[in-house]
C-alpha positions as CSV (number, residue, x, y, z in Angstrom):
1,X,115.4,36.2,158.4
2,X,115.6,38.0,155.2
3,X,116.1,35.2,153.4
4,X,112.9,33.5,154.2
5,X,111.1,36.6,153.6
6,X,112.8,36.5,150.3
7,X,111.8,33.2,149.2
8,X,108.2,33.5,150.2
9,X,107.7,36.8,148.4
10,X,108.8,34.9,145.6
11,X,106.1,31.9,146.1
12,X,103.5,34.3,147.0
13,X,103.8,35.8,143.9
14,X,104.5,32.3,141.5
15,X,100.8,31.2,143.5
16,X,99.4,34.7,142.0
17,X,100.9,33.7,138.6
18,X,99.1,30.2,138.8
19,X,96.1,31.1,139.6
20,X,96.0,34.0,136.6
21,X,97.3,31.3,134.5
22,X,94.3,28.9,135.9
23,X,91.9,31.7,134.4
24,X,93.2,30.8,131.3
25,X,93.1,27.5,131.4
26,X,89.2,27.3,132.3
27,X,89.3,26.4,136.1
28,X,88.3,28.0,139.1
29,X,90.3,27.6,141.6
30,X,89.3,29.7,145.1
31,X,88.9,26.4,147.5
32,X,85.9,28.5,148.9
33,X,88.7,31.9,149.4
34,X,87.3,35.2,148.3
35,X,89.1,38.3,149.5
36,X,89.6,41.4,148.0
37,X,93.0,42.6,149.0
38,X,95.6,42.0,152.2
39,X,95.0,43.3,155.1
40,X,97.5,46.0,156.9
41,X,98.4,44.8,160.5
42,X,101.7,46.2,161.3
43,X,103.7,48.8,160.6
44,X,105.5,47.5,157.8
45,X,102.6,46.2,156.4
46,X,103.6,42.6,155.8
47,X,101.1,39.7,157.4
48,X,101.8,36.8,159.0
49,X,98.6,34.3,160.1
50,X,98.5,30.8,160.8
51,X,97.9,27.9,158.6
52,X,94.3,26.8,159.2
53,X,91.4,25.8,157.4
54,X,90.2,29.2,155.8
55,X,86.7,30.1,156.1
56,X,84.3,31.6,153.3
57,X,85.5,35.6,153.0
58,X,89.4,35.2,154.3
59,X,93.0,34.3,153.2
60,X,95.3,32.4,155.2
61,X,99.0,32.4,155.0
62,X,101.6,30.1,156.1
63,X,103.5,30.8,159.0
64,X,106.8,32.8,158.2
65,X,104.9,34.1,154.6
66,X,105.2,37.7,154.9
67,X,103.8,39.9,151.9
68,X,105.2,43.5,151.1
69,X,102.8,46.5,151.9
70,X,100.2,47.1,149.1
71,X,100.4,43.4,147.9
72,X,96.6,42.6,146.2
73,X,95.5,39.4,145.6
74,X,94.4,40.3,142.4
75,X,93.1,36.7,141.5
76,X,90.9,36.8,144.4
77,X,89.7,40.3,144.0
78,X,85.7,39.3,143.1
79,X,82.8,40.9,144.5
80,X,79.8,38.4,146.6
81,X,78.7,36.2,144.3
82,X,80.8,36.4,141.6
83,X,82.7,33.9,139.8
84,X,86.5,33.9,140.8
85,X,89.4,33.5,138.2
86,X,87.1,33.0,134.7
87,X,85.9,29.5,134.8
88,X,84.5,27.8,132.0
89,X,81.3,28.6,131.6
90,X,80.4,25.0,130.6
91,X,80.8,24.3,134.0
92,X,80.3,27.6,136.3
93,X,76.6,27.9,134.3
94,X,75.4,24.5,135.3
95,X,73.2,23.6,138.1
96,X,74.2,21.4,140.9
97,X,72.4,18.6,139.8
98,X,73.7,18.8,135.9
99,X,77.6,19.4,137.5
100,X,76.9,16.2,139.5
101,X,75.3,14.4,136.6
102,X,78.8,15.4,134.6
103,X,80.9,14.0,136.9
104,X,78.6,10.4,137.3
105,X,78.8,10.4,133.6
106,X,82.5,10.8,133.3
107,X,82.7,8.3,136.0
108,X,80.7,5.6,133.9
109,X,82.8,6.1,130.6
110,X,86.3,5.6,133.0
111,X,84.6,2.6,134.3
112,X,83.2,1.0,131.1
113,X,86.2,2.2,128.8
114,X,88.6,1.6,131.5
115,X,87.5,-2.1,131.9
116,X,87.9,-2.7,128.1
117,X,91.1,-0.5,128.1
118,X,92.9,-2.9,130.8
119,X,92.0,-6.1,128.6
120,X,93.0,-4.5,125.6
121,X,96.5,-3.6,127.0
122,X,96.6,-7.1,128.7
123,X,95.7,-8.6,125.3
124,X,98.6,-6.4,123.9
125,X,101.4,-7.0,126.4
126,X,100.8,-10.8,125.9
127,X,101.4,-10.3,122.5
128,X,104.6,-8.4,122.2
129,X,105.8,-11.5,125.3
130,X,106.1,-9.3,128.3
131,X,105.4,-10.8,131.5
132,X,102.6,-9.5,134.0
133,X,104.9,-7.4,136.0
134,X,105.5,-5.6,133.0
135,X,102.0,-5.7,131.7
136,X,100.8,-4.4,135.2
137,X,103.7,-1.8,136.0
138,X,103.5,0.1,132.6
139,X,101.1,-0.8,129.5
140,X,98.0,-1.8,132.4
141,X,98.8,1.0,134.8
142,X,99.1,2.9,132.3
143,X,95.9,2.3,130.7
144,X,93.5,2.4,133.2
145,X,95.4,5.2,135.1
146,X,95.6,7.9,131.9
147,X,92.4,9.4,133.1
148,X,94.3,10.0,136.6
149,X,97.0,11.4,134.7
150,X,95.1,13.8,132.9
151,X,93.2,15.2,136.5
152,X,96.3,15.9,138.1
153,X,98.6,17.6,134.8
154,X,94.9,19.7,134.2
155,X,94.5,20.8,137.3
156,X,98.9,21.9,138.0
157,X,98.7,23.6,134.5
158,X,95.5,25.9,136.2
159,X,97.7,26.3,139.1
160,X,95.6,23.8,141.5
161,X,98.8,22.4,143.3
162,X,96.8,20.2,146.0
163,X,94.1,19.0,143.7
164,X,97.0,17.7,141.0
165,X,99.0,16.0,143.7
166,X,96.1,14.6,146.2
167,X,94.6,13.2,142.9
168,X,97.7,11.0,142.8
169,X,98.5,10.2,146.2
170,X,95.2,9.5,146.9
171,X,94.5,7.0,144.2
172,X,97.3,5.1,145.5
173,X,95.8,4.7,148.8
174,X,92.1,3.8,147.1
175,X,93.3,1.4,145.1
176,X,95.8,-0.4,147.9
177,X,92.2,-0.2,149.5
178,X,90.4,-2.1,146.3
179,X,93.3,-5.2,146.8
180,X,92.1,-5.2,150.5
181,X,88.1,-5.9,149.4
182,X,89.3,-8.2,146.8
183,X,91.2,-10.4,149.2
184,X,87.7,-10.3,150.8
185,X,86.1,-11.5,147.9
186,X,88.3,-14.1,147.4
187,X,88.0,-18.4,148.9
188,X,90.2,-19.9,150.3
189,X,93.9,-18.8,151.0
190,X,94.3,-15.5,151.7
191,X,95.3,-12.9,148.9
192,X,98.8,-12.4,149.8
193,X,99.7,-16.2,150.1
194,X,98.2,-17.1,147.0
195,X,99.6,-14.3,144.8
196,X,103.1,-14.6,146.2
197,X,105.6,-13.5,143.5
198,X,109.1,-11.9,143.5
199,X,108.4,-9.4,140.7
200,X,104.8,-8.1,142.7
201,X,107.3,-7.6,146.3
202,X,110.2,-6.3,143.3
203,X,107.4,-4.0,142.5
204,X,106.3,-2.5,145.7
205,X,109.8,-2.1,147.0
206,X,110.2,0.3,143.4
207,X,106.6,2.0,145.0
208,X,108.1,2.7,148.0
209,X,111.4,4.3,147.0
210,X,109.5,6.2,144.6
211,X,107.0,7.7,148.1
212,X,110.0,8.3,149.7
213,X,111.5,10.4,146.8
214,X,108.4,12.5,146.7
215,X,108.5,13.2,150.4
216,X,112.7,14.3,150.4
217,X,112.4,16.3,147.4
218,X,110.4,19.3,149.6
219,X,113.7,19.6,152.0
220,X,115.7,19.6,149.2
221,X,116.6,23.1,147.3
222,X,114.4,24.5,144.7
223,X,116.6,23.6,141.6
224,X,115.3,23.6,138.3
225,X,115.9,23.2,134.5
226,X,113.5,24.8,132.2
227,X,111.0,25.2,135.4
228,X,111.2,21.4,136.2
229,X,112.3,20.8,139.5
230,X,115.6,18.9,139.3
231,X,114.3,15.5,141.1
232,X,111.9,15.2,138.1
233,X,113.6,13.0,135.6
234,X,115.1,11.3,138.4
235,X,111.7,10.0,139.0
236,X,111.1,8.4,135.6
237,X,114.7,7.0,135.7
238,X,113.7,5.3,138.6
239,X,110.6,3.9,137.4
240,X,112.3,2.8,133.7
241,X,115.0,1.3,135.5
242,X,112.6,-0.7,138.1
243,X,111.0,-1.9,135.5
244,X,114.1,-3.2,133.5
245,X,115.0,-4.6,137.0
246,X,111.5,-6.1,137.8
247,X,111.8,-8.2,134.4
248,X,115.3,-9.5,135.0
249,X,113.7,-10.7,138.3
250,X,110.9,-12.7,136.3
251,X,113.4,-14.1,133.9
252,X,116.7,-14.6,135.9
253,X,114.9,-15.0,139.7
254,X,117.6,-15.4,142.6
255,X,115.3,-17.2,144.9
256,X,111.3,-17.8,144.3
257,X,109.0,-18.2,146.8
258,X,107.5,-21.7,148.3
259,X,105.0,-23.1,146.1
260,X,102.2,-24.6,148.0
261,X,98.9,-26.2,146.8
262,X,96.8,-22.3,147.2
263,X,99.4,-20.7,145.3
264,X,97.9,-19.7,142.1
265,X,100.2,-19.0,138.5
266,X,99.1,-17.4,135.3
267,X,99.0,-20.9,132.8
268,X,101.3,-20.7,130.0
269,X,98.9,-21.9,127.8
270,X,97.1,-18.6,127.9
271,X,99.9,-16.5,127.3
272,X,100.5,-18.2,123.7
273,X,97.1,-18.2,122.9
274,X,96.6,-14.6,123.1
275,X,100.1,-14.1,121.2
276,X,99.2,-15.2,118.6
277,X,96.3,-12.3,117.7
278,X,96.8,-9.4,115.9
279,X,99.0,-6.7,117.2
280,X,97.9,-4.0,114.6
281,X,94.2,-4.5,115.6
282,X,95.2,-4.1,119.4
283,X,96.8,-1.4,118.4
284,X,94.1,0.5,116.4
285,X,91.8,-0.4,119.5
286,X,93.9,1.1,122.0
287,X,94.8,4.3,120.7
288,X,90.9,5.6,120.7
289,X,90.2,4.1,124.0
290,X,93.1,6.0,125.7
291,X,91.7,8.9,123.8
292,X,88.5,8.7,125.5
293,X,90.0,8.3,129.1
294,X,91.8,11.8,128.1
295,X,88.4,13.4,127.4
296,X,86.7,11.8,130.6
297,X,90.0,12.7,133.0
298,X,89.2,16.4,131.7
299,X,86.0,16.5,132.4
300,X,86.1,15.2,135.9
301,X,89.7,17.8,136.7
302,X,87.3,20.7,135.6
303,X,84.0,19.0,136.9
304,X,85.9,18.2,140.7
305,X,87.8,21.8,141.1
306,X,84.0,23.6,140.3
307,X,83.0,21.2,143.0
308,X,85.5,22.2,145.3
309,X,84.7,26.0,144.6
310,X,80.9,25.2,145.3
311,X,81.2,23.6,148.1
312,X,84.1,25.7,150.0
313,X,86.0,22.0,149.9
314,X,89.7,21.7,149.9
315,X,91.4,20.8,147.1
316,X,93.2,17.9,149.0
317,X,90.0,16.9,149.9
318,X,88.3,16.7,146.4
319,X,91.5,15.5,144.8
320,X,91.7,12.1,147.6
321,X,88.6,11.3,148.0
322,X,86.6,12.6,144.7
323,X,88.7,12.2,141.6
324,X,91.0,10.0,143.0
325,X,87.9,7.6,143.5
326,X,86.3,8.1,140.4
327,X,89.7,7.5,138.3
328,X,90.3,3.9,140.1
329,X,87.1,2.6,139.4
330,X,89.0,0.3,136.4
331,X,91.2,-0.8,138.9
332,X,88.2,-2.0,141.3
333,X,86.7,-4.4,138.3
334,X,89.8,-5.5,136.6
335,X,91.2,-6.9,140.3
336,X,88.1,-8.1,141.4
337,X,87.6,-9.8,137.8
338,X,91.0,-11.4,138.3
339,X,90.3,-12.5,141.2
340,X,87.7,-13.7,140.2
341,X,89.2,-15.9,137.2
342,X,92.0,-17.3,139.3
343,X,94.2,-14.6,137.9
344,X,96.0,-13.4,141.2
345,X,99.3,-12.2,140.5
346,X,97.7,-10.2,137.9
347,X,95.6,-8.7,140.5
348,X,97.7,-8.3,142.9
349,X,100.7,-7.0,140.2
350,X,98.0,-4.8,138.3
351,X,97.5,-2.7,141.8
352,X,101.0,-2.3,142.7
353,X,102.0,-1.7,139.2
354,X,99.3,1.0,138.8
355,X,100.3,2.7,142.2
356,X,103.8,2.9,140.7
357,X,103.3,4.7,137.6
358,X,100.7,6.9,139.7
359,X,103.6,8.2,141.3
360,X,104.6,9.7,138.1
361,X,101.7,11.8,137.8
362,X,103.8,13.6,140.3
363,X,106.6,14.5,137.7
364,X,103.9,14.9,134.8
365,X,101.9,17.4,136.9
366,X,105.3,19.4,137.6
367,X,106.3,19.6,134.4
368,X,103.0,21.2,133.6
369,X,103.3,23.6,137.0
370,X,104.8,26.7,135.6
371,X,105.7,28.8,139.0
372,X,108.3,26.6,140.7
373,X,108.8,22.8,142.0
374,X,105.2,21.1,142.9
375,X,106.7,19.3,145.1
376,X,107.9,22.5,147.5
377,X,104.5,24.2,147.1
378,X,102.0,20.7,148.4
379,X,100.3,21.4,151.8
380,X,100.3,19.4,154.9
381,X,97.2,17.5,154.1
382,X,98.3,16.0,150.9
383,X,101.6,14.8,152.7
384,X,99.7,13.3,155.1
385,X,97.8,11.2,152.1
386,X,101.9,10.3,150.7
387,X,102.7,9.1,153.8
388,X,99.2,7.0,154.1
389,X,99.9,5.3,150.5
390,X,103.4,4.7,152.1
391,X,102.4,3.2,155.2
392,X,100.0,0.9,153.3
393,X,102.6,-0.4,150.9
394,X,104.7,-1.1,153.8
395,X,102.1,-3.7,155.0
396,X,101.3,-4.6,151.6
397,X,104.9,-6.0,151.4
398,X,105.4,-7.6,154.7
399,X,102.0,-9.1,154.0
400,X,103.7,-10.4,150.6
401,X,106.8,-11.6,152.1
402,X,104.7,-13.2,155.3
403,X,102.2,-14.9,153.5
404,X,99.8,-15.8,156.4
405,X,97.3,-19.0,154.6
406,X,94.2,-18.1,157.0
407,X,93.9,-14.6,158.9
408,X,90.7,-13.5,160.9
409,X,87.3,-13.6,159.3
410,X,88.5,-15.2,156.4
411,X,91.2,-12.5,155.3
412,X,95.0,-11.6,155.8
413,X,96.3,-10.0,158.5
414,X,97.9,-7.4,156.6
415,X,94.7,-6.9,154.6
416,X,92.8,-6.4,157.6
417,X,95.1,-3.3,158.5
418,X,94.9,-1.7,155.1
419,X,91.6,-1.6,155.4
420,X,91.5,-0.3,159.0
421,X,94.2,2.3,157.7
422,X,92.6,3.8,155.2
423,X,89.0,4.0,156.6
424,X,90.4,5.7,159.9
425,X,91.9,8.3,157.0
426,X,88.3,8.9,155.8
427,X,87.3,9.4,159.2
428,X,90.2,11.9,159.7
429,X,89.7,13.5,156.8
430,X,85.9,14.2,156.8
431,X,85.4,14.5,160.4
């Protein structure tokens, strides 16, 4: 049909445009892809191959993608051996071992800063009175998520669709996957009775609609407003407005759930205690730590797509179960050290809330994409990882609403599946 032909000329040639762009930014992007120009198969020159993994030395295409004759990959256009699309010699000079030990650094300084980041903000929120939906939905998950944020708008602006979007996606699912060890690590009523709260199922209801956004907006048409894809802003007004909605619910509750001698509430006591501290000192504390997590989500966006290139990994890979990892680590010790406190709806909010504004790195990385919608140009495997973090909320939330007191071995039901979800993933994924 000539008007599919038409449209992927076009997204041929906006990929070509990213990655040339991605030169300048610093990154090499090849996902283990060197060719030097198209091959000629058929009389009018165009080529059509299947989707599959590509192996070292070829370039796949979609099915449908047909490319005019002559069309040169000029991106990919490197001899054996040579580095593809300019990457930053910082990072394409170094050993293996020094390229790993950059990436375990940056790691250690998101864990350590992130972990004095999240108390910071917590310290902060109290403060200024909000409530821990609040403090978990937007100034926490924010905080301890701004090195996430920075992998996946790096890596779109250099053109690396999959890493930017698996980055986020795939945290999502790691740290639904943290809340699942914590209930582990935690005596006596399961996780999800003992946290119930309206605002944390308020939450995750706001976490799904905001999935299901990001997996219509591909079947939708490609409209956009200064290159952002239409369905963009839509995304933040949904999240500002949950939130808005999420504290009304906290303040103005239509129904609450059963209080029973395991559930577990944030004392009052606390909250005025740390109110009364200085705001201007949080303040001046904050603003270099978040600073930090920028420099450390940099290093581990460049660090993870030379990686990738190394190692002939795909991006989707790298970006779920590399940087995605790394980037949660805060949200491992904060929830496991509310947990261990007695803190529990701040656990349990902190991870939901987090996986909520993740979401956004969505709209942040296609604002920085430059050749069309991000969401129309994701592959199959990172849609599989949307759908996972959806699927897992899903259980999250009817493990919420159920609130089973005592579930095999000592954990809830619903825990126990989140766990079994997202390991058969890894299994999926790496086998």
């Amino acid at each position: 049909m000539p008007g599919l032909v038409a449209a992927s000329d076009g997204r041929a040639a906006a990929r070509t445009a990213g990655r040339r762009r991605g030169a300048a930014a610093g990154f090499s992007i090849r996902a283990g892809v060197t060719t030097a120009s198209w091959p000629r198969r058929a009389a009018d020159a165009s080529v059509t191959r299947l989707c599959t993994r590509p192996r070292a030395g070829t370039l796949v295409a979609c099915p449908g993608t047909r490319f005019p004759a002559g069309h040169r990959h000029a991106s990919h256009s490197a001899a054996p051996g040579s580095r593809v699309n300019g990457a930053v010699p910082a990072f394409a000079d170094l050993g293996d071992g020094l390229l790993v030990l950059v990436l375990v650094v940056a790691a250690l300084v998101i864990l350590v800063v992130g972990i004095r980041l999240s108390r910071v903000a917590e310290a902060l929120a109290r403060a200024t009175g909000l409530g821990e939906a609040v403090v978990g939905g937007a100034l926490l998950g924010a905080s301890t998520s701004l090195s996430g944020a920075v992998v996946s708008v790096s890596a779109a602006g250099a053109g690396a669709v999959d890493l930017a979007a698996s980055n986020a996606v795939g945290g999502i699912a790691a740290q639904t996957f943290f809340l699942a060890v914590a209930d582990l690590c935690h005596r006596g009523a399961n996780l999800e009775h003992a946290a119930a709260s309206t605002e944390n199922m308020a939450n995750a209801a706001l976490l799904a609609l905001m999935l299901a956004l990001v997996l219509l907006y591909p079947y939708l048409p490609d409209w956009q407003i200064a290159g952002v894809f239409v369905g963009t802003p839509l995304l933040f007004a949904v999240y500002i407005g949950g939130l808005r909605g999420v504290a009304r619910i906290r303040t103005q509750p239509m129904w609450l759930p059963l209080r029973t001698r395991h559930t577990r509430l944030e004392p009052v006591a606390a909250v005025a205690g740390v109110a009364a501290g200085s705001r201007c000192r949080l303040l001046l504390e904050f603003v270099p730590l978040a600073a930090i997590m920028a420099v450390a989500g940099w290093l581990v966006a460049a660090a993870g797509v030379e990686c990738a290139a190394r190692l002939e990994a795909r991006q989707s890979v790298v970006g779920a179960l590399l940087t995605a990892v790394i980037t949660s680590l805060p949200e491992l010790v904060t929830t496991l050290a509310a947990v261990r406190i007695g803190a529990l709806q701040l656990a349990v909010g902190g991870i939901i809330g987090g996986n909520t504004f993740d979401v956004l790195f969505l709209a942040f990385a296609d604002v920085a994409y430059r050749d069309g919608s991000l969401y129309h140009a994701i592959a199959a495997d990172v849609t599989f990882w949307i759908v996972l973090s959806l699927v897992m909320t899903a259980v999250l939330s009817y493990g919420l609403v159920r609130r089973e007191r005592h579930g095999p071995a000592n954990i809830g039901s619903e825990s126990l599946a989140v766990l079994a979800i997202y390991l058969g993933a890894l299994f999926l994924q790496l086998g």
